[in-house]
matplotlib code that plots the C-alpha trace (Angstrom):
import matplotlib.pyplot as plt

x = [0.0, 0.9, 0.0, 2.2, 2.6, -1.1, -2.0, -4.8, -7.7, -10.2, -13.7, -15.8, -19.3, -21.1, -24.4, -25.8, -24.3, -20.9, -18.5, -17.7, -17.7, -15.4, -13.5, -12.7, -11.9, -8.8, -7.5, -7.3, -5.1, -1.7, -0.3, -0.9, 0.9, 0.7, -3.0, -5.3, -8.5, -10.9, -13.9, -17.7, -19.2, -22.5, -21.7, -22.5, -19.6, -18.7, -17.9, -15.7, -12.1, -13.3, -13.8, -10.5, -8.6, -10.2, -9.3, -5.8, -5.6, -6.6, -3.8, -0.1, -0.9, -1.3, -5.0, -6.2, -9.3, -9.9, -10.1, -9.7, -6.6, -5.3, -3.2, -4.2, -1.2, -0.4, -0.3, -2.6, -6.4, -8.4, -11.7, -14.1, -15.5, -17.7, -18.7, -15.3, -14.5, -11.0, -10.0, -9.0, -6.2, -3.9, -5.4, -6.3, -9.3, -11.9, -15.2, -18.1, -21.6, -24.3, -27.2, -27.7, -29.0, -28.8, -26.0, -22.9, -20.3, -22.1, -21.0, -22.3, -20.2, -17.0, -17.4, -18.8, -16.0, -13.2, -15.4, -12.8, -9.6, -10.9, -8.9, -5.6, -6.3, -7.0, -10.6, -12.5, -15.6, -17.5, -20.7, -21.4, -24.4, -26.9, -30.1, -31.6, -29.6, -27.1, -24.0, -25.4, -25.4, -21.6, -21.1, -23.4, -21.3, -17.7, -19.2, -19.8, -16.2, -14.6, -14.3, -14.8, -17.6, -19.0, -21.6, -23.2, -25.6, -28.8, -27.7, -24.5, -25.6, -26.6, -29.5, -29.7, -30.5, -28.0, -26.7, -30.4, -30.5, -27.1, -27.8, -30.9, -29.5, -25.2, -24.3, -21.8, -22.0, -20.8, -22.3, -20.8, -20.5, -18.5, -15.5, -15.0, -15.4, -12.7, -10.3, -11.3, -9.8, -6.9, -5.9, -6.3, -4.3, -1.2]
y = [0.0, 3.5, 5.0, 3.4, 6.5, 8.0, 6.2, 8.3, 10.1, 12.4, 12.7, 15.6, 16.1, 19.5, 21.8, 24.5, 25.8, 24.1, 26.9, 28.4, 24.7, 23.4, 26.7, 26.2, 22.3, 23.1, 26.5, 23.8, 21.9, 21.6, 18.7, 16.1, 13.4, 10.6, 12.1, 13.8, 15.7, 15.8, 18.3, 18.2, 21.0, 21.8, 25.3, 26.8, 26.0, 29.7, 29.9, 26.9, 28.5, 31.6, 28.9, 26.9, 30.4, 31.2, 27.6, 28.2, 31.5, 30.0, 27.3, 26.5, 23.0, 22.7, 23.2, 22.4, 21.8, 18.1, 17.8, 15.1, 13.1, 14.6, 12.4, 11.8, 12.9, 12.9, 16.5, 18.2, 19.1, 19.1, 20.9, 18.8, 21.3, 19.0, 15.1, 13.6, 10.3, 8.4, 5.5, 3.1, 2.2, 4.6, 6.9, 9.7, 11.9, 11.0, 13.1, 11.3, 11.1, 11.8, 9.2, 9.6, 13.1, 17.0, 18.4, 19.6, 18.5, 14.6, 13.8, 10.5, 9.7, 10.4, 8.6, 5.3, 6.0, 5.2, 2.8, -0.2, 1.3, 0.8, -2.3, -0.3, 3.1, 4.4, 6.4, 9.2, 10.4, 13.7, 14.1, 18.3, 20.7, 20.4, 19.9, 16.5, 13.1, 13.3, 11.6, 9.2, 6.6, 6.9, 6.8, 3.4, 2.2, 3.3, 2.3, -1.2, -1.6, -0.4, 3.4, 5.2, 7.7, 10.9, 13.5, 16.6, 16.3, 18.4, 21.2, 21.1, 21.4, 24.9, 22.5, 19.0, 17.3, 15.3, 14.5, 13.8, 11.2, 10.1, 9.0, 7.1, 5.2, 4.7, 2.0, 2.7, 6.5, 8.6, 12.1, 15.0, 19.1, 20.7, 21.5, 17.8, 16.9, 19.2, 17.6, 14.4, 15.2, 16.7, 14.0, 11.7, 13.8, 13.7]
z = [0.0, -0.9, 2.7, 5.4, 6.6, 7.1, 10.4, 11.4, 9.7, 11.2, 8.8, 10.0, 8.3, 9.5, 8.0, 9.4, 12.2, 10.6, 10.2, 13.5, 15.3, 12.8, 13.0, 16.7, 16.6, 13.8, 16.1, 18.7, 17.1, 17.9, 15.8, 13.6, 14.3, 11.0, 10.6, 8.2, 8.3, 6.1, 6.6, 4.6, 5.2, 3.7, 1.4, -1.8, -4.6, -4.4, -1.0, -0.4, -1.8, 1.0, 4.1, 3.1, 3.2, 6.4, 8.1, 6.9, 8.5, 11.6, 12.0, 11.0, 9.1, 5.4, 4.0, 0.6, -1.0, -1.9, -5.9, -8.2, -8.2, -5.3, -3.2, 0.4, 2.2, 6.5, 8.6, 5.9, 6.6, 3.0, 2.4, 0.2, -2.3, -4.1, -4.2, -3.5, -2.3, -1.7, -3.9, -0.7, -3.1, -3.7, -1.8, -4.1, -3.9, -7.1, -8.0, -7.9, -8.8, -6.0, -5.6, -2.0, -2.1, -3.2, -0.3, -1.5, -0.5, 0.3, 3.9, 3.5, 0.4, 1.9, 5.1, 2.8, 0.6, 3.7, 5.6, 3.9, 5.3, 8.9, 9.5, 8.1, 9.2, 12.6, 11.7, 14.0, 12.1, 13.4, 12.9, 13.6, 13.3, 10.7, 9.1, 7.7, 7.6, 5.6, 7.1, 8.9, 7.0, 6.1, 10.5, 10.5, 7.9, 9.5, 13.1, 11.7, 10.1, 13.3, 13.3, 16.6, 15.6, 17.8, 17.2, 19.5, 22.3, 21.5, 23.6, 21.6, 18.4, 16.6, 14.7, 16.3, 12.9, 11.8, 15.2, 16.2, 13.6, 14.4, 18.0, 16.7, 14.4, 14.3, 16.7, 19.6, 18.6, 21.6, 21.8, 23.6, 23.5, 20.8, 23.8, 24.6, 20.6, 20.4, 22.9, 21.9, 18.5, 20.0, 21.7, 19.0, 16.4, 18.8]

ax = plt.figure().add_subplot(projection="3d")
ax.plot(x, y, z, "-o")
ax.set_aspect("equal")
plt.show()
């Protein structure tokens, strides 16, 4: 395999109410150790080169948007700006089409998209702030190959959609405040 030295990857998936949460988990950080993270956030096309910028003004790692054929590399945090998944292969970013629904970019694609590299790759998938369902499917799916999968409280959550949904139906999800989401992915980035 091409990765050996990605060990860790940290999926977060976030709507409404996305921004500012994600915003503080990545000033929080303060090293990626063998680990990438890769961030879904509901936004219009336009928009998306403007919330990369701002998440790179916020930290000291390397951020990129995800596009086709783009290697999956360690210590960078990528932005998926449309429907991208990862070829479990080589590890490269691929467009693809949407079938499970209209958001851009599809949370639930991505997550399905790693669910095979739980057995060789130490996931954490976030499930943020949103409306409807979209990611939770993809957290079922990474929950049942091994992935360790969290997601807000009610209180937590600016809309407590998605994470709603998420504590219905993903098995052994733990759900916790946005603060102790954030330390949790500290801690597992070091």
């Amino acid at each position: 395999m091409k990765h050996l030295k990605l060990s860790k990857v940290v999926l977060i998936g976030a709507s409404t109410g996305g921004p500012g949460q994600i915003d503080k988990i990545i000033k929080s950080l303060k090293v990626l150790q063998k680990t990438s993270i890769i961030i879904a956030q509901h936004m219009a096309d336009g928009f998306m080169q403007s919330f990369t910028n701002e998440i790179q003004k916020s930290n000291h790692f390397k951020v990129q948007m995800a596009k086709k054929d783009l290697p999956l590399t360690t210590n960078t945090i990528y932005v998926c700006e449309k429907n991208i998944v990862v070829d479990k292969d080589n590890l490269v970013f691929c467009e693809k089409e949407n079938s499970f629904n209209s958001y851009n970019p599809n949370i639930d694609l991505i997550f399905h998209s790693f669910s095979p590299l739980c057995k060789e790759i130490k996931i954490l998938s976030v499930l943020l702030t949103g409306i409807g369902e979209d990611g939770v499917s993809g957290c079922v799916d990474l929950s049942k190959n091994g992935a360790r999968c969290i997601t807000e409280t009610s209180k937590s959550a600016i809309v407590d959609g998605m994470p709603k949904r998420a504590r219905e139906f993903v098995p052994n999800i733990e759900a916790y405040d946005v603060d102790t989401i954030v330390k949790i992915i500290s801690e597992f980035c070091e």
